[in-house]
C-alpha positions as CSV (number, residue, x, y, z in Angstrom):
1,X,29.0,0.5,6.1
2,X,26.1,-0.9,8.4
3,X,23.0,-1.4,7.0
4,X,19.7,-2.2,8.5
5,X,16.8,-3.2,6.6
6,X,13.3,-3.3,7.8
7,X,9.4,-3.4,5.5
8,X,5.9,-2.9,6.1
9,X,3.0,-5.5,4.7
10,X,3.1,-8.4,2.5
11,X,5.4,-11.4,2.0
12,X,6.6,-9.6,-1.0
13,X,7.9,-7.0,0.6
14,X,9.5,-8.9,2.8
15,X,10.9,-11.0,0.0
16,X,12.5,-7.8,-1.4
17,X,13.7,-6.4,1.5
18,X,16.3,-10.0,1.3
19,X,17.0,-9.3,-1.7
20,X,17.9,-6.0,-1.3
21,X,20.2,-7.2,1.8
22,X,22.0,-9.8,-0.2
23,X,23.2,-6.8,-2.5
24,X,24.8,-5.1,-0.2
25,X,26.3,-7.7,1.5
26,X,27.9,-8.7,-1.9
27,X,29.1,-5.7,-2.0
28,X,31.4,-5.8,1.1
29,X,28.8,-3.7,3.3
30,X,27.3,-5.5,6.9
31,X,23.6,-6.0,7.9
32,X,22.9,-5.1,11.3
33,X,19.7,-5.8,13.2
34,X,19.8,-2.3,15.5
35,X,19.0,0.8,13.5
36,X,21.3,2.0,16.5
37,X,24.1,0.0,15.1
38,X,23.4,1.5,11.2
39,X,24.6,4.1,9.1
40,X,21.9,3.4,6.4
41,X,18.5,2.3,6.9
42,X,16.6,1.1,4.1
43,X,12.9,0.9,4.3
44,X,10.6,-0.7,1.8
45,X,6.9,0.9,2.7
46,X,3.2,-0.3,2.1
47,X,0.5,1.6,0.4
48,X,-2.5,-1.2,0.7
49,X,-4.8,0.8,3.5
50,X,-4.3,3.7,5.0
51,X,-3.1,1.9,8.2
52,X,-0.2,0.3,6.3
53,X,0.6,3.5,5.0
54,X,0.6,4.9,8.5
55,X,2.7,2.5,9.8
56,X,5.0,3.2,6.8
57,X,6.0,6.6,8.0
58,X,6.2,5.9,11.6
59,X,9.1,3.6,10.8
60,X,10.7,6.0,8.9
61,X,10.3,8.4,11.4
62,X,10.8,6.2,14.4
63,X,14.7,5.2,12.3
64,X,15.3,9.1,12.4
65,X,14.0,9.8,15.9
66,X,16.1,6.6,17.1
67,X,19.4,7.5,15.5
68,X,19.2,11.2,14.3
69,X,22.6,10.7,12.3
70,X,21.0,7.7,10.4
71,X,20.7,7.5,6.5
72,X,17.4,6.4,5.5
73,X,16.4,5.3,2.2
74,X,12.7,5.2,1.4
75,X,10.8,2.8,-1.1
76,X,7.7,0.4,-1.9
77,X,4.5,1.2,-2.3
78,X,3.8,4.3,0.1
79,X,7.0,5.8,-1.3
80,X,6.1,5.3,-5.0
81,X,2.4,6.9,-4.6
82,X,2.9,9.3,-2.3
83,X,6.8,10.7,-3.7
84,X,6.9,14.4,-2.4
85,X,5.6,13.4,1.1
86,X,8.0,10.5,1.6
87,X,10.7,13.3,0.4
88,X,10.5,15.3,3.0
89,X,10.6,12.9,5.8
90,X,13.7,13.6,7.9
91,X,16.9,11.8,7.3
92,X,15.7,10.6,3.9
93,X,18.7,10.8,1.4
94,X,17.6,8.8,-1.4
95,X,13.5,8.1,-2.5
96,X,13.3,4.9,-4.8
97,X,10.5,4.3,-6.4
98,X,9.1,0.5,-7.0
99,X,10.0,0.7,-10.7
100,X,14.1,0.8,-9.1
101,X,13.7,-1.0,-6.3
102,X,15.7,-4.1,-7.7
103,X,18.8,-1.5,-8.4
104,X,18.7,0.5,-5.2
105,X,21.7,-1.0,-3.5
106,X,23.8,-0.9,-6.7
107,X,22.5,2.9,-7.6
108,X,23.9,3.9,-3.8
109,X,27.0,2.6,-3.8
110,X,27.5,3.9,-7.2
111,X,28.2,0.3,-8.9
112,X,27.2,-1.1,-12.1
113,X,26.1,-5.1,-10.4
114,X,27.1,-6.7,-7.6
115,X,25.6,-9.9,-8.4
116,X,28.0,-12.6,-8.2
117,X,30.6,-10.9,-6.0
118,X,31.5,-12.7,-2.9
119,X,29.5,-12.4,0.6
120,X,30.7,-11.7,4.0
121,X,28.3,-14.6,5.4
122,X,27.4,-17.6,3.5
123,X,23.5,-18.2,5.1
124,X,20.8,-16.4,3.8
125,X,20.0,-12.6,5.8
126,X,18.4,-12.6,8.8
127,X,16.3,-9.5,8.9
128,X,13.0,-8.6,11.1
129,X,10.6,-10.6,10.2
130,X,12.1,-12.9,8.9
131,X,12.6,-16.8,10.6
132,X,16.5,-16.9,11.6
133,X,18.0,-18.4,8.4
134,X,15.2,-21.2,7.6
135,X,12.8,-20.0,6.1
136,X,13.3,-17.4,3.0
137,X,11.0,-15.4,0.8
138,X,11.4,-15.3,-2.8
139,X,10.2,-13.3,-5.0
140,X,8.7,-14.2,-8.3
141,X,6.1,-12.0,-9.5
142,X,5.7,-8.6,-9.5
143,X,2.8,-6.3,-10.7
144,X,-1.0,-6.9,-11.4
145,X,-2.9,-7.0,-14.5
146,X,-6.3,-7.5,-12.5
147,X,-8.8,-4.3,-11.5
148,X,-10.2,-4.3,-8.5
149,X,-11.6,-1.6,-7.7
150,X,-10.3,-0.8,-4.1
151,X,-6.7,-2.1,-4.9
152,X,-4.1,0.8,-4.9
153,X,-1.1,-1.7,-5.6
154,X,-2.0,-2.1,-9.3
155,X,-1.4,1.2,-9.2
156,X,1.9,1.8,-7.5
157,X,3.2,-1.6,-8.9
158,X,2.0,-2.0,-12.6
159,X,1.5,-4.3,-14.9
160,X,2.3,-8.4,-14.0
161,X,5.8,-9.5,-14.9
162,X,7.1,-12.8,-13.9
163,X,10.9,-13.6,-12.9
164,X,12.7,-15.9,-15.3
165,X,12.7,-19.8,-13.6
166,X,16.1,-20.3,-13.8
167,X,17.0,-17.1,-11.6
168,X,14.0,-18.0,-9.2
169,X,16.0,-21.7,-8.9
170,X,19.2,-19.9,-8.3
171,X,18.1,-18.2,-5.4
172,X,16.1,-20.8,-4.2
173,X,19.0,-23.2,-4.6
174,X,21.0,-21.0,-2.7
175,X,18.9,-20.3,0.1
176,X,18.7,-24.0,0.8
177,X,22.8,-24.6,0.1
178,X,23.0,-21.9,3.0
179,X,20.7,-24.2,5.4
180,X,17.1,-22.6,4.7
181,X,14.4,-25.5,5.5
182,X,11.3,-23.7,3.9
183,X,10.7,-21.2,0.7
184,X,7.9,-18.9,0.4
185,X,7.3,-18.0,-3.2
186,X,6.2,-14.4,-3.4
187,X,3.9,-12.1,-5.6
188,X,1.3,-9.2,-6.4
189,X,-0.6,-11.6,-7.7
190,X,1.8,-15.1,-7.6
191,X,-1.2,-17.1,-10.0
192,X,-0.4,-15.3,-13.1
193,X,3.5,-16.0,-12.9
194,X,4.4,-17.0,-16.4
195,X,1.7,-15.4,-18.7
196,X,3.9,-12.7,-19.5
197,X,7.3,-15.1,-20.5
198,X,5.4,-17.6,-22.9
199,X,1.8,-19.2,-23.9
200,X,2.7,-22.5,-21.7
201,X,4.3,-21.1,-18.8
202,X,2.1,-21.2,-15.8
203,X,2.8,-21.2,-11.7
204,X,2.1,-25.0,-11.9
205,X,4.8,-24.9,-14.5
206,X,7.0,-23.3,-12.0
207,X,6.0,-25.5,-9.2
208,X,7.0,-28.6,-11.1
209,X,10.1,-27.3,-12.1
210,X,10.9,-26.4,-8.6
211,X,10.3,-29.8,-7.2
212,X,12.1,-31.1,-9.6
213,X,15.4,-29.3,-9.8
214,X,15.8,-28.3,-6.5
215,X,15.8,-30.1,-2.7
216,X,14.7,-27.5,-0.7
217,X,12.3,-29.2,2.0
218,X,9.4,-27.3,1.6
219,X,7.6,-24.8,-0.5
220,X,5.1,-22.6,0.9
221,X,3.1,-20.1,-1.4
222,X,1.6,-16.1,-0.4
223,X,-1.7,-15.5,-1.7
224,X,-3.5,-16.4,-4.7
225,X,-6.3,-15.0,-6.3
226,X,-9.2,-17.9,-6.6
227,X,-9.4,-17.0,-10.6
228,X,-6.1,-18.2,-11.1
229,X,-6.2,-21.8,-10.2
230,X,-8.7,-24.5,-11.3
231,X,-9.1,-27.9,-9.5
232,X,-6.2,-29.9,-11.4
233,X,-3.2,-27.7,-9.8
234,X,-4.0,-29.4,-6.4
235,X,-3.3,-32.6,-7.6
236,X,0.8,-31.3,-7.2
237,X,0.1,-31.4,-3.8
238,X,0.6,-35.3,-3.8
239,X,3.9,-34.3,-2.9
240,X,4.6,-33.6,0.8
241,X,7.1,-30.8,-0.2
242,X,4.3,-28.6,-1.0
243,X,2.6,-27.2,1.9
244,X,-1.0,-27.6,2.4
245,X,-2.0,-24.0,3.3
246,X,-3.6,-21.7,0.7
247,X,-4.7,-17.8,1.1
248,X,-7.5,-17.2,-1.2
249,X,-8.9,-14.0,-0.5
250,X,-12.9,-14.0,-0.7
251,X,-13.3,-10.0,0.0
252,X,-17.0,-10.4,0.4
253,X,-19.7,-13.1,-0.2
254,X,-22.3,-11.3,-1.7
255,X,-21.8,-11.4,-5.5
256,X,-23.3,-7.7,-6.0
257,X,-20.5,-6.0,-3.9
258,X,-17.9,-8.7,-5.5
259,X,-19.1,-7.3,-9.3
260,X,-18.2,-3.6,-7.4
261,X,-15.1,-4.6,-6.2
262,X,-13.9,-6.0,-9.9
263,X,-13.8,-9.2,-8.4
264,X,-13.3,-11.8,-11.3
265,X,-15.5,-14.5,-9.2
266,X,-19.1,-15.2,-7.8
267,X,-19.5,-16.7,-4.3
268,X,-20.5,-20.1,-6.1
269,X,-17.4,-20.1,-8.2
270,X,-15.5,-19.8,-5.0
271,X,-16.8,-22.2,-3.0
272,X,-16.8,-24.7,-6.1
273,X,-13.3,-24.2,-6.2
274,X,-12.1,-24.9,-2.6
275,X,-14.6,-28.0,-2.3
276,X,-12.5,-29.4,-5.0
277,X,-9.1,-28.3,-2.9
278,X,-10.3,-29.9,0.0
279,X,-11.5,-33.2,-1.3
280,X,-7.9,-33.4,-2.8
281,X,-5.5,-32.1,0.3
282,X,-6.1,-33.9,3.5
283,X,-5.9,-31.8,6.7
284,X,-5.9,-28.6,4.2
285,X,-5.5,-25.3,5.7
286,X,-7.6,-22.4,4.1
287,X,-7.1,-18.9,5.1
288,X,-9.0,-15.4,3.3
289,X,-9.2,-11.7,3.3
290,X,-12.9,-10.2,4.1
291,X,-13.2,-5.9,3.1
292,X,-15.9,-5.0,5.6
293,X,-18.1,-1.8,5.0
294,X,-17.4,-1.3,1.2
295,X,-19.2,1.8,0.0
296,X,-22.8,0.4,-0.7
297,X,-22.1,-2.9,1.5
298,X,-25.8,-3.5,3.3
299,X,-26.7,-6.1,6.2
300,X,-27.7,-8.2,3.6
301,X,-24.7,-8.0,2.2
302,X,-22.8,-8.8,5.4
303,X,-24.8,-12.0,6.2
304,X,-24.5,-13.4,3.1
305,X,-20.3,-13.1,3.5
306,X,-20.7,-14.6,7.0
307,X,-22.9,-17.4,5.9
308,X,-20.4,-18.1,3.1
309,X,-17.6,-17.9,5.7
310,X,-18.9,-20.3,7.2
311,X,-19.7,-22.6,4.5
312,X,-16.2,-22.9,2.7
313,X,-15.1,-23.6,6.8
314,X,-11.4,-21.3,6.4
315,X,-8.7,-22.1,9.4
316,X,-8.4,-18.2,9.7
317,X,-8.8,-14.9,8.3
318,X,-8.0,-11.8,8.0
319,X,-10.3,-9.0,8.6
320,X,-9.9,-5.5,7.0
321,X,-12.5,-2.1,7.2
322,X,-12.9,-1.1,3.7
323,X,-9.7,2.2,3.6
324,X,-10.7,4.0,0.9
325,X,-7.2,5.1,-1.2
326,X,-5.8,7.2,-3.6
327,X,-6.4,6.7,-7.5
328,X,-8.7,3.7,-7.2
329,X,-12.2,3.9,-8.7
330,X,-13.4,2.9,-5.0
331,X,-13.0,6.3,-3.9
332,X,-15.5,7.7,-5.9
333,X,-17.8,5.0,-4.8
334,X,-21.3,5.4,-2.7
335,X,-22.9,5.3,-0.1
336,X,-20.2,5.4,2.4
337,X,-20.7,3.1,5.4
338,X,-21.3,4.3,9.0
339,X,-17.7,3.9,11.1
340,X,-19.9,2.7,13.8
341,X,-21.4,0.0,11.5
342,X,-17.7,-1.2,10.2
343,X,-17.0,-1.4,13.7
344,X,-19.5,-3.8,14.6
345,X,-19.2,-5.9,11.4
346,X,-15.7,-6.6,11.8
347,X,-16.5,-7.5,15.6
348,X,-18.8,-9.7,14.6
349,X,-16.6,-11.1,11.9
350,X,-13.2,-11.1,13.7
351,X,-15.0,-13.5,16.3
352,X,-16.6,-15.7,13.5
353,X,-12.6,-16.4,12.5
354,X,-11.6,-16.5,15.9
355,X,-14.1,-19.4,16.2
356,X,-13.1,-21.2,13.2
357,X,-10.0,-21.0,13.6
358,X,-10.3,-22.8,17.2
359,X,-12.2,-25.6,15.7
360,X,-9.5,-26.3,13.5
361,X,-6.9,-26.4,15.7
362,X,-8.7,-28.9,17.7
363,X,-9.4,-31.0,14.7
364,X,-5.8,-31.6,14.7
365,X,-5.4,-33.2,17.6
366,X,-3.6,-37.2,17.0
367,X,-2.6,-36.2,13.7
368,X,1.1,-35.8,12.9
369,X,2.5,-33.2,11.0
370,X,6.1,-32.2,9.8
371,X,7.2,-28.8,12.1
372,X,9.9,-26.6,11.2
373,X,11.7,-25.7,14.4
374,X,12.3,-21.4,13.9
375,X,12.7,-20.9,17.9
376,X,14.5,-22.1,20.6
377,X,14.6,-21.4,24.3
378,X,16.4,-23.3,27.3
379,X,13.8,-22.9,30.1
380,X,15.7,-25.4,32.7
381,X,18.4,-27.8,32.4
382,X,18.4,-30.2,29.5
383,X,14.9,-28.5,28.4
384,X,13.9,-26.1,25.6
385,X,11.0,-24.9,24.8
386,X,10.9,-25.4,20.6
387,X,8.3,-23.1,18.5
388,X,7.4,-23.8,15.1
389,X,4.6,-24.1,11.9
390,X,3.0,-27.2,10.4
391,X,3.4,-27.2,6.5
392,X,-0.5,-26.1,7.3
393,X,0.7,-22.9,9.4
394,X,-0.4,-23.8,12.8
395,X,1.4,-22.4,15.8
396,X,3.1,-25.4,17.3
397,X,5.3,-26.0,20.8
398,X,7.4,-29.3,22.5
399,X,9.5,-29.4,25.3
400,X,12.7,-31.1,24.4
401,X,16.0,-32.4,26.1
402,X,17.9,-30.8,23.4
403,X,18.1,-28.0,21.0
404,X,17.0,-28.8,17.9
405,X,16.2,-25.4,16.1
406,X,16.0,-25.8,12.8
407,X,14.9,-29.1,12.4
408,X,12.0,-30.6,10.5
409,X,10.7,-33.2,12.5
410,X,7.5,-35.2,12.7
411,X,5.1,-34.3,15.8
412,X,2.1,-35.9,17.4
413,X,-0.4,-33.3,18.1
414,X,-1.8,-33.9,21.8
415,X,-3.4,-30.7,22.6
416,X,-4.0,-27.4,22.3
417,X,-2.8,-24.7,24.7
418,X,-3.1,-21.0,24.8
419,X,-4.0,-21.1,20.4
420,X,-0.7,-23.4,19.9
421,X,-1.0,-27.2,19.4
422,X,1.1,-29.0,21.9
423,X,2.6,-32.0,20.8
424,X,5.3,-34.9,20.8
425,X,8.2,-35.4,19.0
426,X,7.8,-39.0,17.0
């Protein structure tokens, strides 16, 4: 059977969607990367704004449309809040809910494990979005125990659970025995890996254990809630295997529409934290979510998140109007804010990021930074164009006599062209 496997949203999706497409591949079955080519199509949705969810069911329906014969399978977080209407999509055989998700290949082929059974291919699944074979997301959290207010995946995902290390190792062992260059370790809410398995087990356990017992070349981590982490698990970035980039998500700087989100930090708290980040991690990347237009959210309220924006100095950010969603306390929430207003806010704010993130990028210029190679493209003769991230997720591009995709390699950053650092190979 071919089987091709697609998700909407965050890393951890993504990081289930592999691991969904190594089951079947131990089971005999082939991945494909056409939903043309497939007789299944699995689908692992997103519930976190109403956009996601959108974008959800236009895959699904895009799969059918595509190839009207098609098998589709339909799960995540759209799937598991919203069961009926995810039923009656067309093609849909099978509806699995995020409580099953980690069974659905066995469950529909009928088998009791497949784990341990032999693969047609020996290098980690290349599936969209993913990077080729060199970079893999793995999966090590699931659930939340936190409450904010506007979050629907509490909801659809539960309470936190942690995966036990020494599976986490396997498959991170594996994935670089296969030739992956570059984990990202994958979550609902990643910081509180290990409260659930015992009274000492924390995510800097994890990440010590990781360095240790494994030789993948570099670890990356999704987002992390600010709460989680105090000043002293920087210091494990003194090793160069850890990459410097962290996604804290802000949400908003003014404390009164933090406390109405549920947010478990004040603006002070926040910035206290990353001062203490960047004066241990040179060159360190910092990235954020801002909610704009939360019900109540005044001018006031607005300036005071650019202004902090601007104070903690982020690399980036990402820029969301406030989609109210189904069985969150938000939704009850007042006054509503003015779609025009959003609008302009998240104009305003977009640009703001936009800006920063361009100052960053030029800061980076003569510094030299360990690339991952995940493209390749012969241009002319003896030249390919070679596309990769920094262990600090910037965009970076050489010209070079030879293909070297795949590669980590040490470049010279000598300019900035188009948003992507230009640079030399050392």
């Amino acid at each position: 059977m071919k089987v091709f496997l697609d998700s909407v949203g965050c890393r951890l999706n993504q990081s289930e969607i592999e691991r969904i497409a190594r089951k079947f591949l131990q089971a005999g079955h082939v991945v494909v990367a056409d939903v043309l080519e497939a007789d299944l199509v699995v689908i692992n949705t997103c519930a976190v704004t109403a956009k996601a969810a959108s974008d959800s069911r236009g895959k699904i329906r895009l799969a059918a449309r595509v190839n009207p014969k098609v098998k589709i399978i339909s799960t995540g977080c759209w799937s598991t809040l919203e069961p009926e209407r995810a039923a009656q999509m067309d093609n849909i055989v099978q509806l699995v809910l995020n409580e099953n998700k980690d069974t659905l290949a066995q469950e529909f082929l009928g088998l009791a494990d497949v784990e341990g059974k032999p693969s047609q291919t020996e290098s980690w699944p290349s599936l969209p979005g993913s990077y080729a074979d060199l970079r893999a997301f793995i999966k090590v959290q699931d659930g939340c125990d936190n409450f904010c207010t506007f979050c629907v995946t509490r909801v659809v995902r539960g309470k936190s659970t942690s995966l036990p290390i020494q599976g986490i190792l396997s498959e991170i062992q594996s994935a670089a025995k296969s030739g992956v260059n570059e984990v990202v370790l994958s979550g609902v809410n990643l910081g509180s890996w290990g409260r659930d398995l015992s009274q000492s087990d924390t995510l800097r356990t994890l990440l010590k254990t990781i360095l240790k017992e494994s030789d993948i070349k570099r670890i990356r981590l999704s987002s992390l809630e600010p709460w989680d982490i105090d000043g002293s698990f920087f210091e494990l970035w003194e090793n160069p295997r850890l990459c410097r980039h962290f996604h804290l998500p802000l949400q908003s700087g003014s404390d009164r529409i933090l406390k109405r989100m549920g947010r478990r930090i004040t603006s002070r708290d926040f910035v206290r934290l990353v001062r203490e980040a960047y004066a241990l991690i040179p060159d360190l990347a910092l990235t954020t979510d801002i909610i704009i237009g939360f019900p109540g959210e005044e001018q006031v309220d607005f300036e005071k998140t650019s202004a902090l924006v601007e104070e903690v100095g982020f690399s980036g950010g990402h820029v969301f109007n406030y989609s109210p969603r189904p069985k969150t306390p938000a939704l009850a929430f007042s006054p509503e804010i003015d779609s025009a207003v959003k609008k302009e806010r998240s104009r305003i704010m977009r640009l703001q990021f936009q800006q920063l993130h361009r100052q960053f990028r030029m800061q980076q210029i003569n510094k030299t930074f360990q690339v991952l190679w995940e493209h390749s493209a012969q241009i002319a003769p003896n030249t390919w164009k070679l596309t990769g991230f920094t262990d600090t997720y910037l965009k970076t591009q050489v010209l070079c006599s030879e293909d070297r995709l795949g590669k980590l390699e040490s470049i010279r950053i000598t300019g900035v062209v188009q948003s992507m650092l230009q640079g030399n190979i050392q």
